[in-house]
C-alpha positions in Angstrom: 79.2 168.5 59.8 83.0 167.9 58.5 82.8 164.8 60.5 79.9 163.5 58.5 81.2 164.5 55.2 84.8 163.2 55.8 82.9 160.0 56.7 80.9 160.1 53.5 84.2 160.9 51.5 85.6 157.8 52.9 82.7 155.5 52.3 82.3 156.4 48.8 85.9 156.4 47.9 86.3 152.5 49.7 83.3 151.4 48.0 83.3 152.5 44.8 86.4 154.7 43.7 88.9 152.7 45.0 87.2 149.2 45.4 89.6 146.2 46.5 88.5 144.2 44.1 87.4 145.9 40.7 90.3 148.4 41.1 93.0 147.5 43.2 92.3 143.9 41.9 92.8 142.2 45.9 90.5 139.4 46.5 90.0 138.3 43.4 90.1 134.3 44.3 86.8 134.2 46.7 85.3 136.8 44.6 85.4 134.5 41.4 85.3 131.1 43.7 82.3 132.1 45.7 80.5 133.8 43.3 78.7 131.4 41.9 75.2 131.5 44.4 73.6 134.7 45.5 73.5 133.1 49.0 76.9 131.7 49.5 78.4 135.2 48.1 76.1 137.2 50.6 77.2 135.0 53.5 81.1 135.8 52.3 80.6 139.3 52.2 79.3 139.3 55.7 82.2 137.5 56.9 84.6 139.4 54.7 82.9 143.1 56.5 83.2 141.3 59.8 86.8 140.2 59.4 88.3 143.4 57.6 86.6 145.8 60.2 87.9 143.8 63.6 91.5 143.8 61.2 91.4 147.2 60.8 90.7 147.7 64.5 93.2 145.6 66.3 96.0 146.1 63.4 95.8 149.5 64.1 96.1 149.3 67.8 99.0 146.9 67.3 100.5 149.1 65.5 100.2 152.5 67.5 100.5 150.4 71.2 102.5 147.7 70.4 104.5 148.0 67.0 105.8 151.9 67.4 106.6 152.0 71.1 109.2 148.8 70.9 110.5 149.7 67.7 109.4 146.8 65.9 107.2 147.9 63.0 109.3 145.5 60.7 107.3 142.9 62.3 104.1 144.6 60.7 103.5 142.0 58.3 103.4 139.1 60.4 101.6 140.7 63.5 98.4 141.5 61.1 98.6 137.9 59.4 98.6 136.7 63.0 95.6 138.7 63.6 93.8 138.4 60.4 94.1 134.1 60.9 92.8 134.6 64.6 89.7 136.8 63.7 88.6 134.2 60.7 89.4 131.7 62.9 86.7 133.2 65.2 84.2 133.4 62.3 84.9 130.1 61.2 83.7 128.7 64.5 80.8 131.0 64.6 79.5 130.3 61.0 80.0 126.6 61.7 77.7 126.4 64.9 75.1 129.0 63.6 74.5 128.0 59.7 76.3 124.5 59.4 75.1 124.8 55.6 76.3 128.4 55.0 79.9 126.9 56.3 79.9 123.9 53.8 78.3 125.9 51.0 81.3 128.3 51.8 84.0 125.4 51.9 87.5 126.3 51.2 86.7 130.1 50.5 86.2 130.6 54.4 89.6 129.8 55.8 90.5 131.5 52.8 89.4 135.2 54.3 93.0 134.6 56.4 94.9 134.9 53.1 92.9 137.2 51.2 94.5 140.1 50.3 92.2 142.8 50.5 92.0 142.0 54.3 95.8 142.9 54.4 95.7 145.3 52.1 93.1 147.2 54.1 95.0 147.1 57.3 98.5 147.9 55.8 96.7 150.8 53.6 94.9 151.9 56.9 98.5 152.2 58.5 100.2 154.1 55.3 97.3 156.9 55.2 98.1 157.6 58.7 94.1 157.0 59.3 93.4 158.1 62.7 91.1 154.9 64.8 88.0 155.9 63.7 89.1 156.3 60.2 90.4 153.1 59.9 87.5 151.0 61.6 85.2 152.8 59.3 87.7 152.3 56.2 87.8 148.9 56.9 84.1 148.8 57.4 83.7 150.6 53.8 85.8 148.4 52.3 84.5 145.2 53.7 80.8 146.4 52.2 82.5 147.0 48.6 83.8 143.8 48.7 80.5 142.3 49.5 78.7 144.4 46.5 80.7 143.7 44.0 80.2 139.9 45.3 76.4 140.0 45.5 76.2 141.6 41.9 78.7 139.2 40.5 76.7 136.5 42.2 73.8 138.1 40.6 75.0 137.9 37.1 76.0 134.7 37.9 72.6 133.3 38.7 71.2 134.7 35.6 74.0 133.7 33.3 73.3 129.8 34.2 69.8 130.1 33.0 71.1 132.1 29.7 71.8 130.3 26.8 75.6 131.3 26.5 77.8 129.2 23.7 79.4 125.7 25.2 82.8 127.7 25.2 81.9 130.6 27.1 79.9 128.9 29.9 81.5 128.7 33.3 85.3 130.7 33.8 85.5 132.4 30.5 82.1 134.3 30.8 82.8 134.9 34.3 85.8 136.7 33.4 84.2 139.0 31.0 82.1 140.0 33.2 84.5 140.7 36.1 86.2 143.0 33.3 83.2 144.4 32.3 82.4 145.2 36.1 86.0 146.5 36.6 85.4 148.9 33.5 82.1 150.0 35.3 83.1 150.9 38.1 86.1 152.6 36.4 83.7 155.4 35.5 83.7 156.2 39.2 87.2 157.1 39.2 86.9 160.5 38.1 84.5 161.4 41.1 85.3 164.3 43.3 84.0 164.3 46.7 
């Protein structure tokens, strides 16, 4: 029963206390980029859970089998940006020969996964809390689904802020920045939550 309640602890804290986006502010460029259509920001958010849970995993075996043992943890950086670029790599190919339009709706924003930092930041952060393997999979897992809600809903808001009547200046970038604030402000209000 600690198990389970560790596990909820750490799926509550990565997906709404200590989101990526909304409050550590990583992955802010495909989460203003490809939030634009419900469907294209759900499709990211699957590739995003993908891509941050496989990182989580092998980063953290590259670390503890690899990194540790030959002394070489300096190398950290580069070893999980190696990684990172091979997994999207893999989910680029994947997406293009199963949903040719999710890939082009997508564009630019999928080979973008490599540099996103909340993909990093999840696998360094996985490393610094000294998760243990389970942990960190599931940490990255967490993470990868706050990233995808706070896409969908941004998406969301999106789609209904096109069919709004908004003032000429506000339409597009500036409203969508209010609203990420406002978002960010939101979920604030879950900072102050004990598990």
């Amino acid at each position: 029963m600690e198990f389970i309640s560790k596990i909820f602890a750490l799926a509550v804290a990565a997906i709404f206390v200590q989101n990526f986006v909304l409050m550590r502010f990583l992955g802010l460029c495909p989460y203003i980029g490809v939030s634009k259509k419900l469907d294209s920001a759900l499709g990211m958010g699957m590739a995003v859970i993908f891509v941050m849970t496989m990182a989580s995993t092998f980063t953290w075996l590259i670390q503890t089998y690899l990194l540790i043992p030959l002394k070489i943890d300096f190398l950290q950086t580069i070893a999980f940006i190696l990684t990172i670029a091979s997994l999207v790599q893999l989910v680029e190919m994947i997406i293009q020969k199963t949903a040719p339009s999710l890939h082009k709706a997508l564009g630019v924003y999928l080979p973008l996964i490599t540099t996103n930092c909340a993909v990093l930041g999840v696998a360094i952060l996985n490393i610094n809390n000294k998760l243990s393997f389970i942990e960190a999979i599931l940490n990255g897992l967490f993470a990868g689904v706050g990233f995808t809600l706070v896409l969908v809903l941004m998406a969301g808001i999106r789609e209904k802020l096109d069919k709004a009547e908004i003032p000429k200046a506000m339409k597009g970038m500036p409203i969508a920045m209010i609203v990420a604030g406002c978002m960010a402000l939101a979920f604030l209000g879950f900072s102050g939550l004990k598990i």
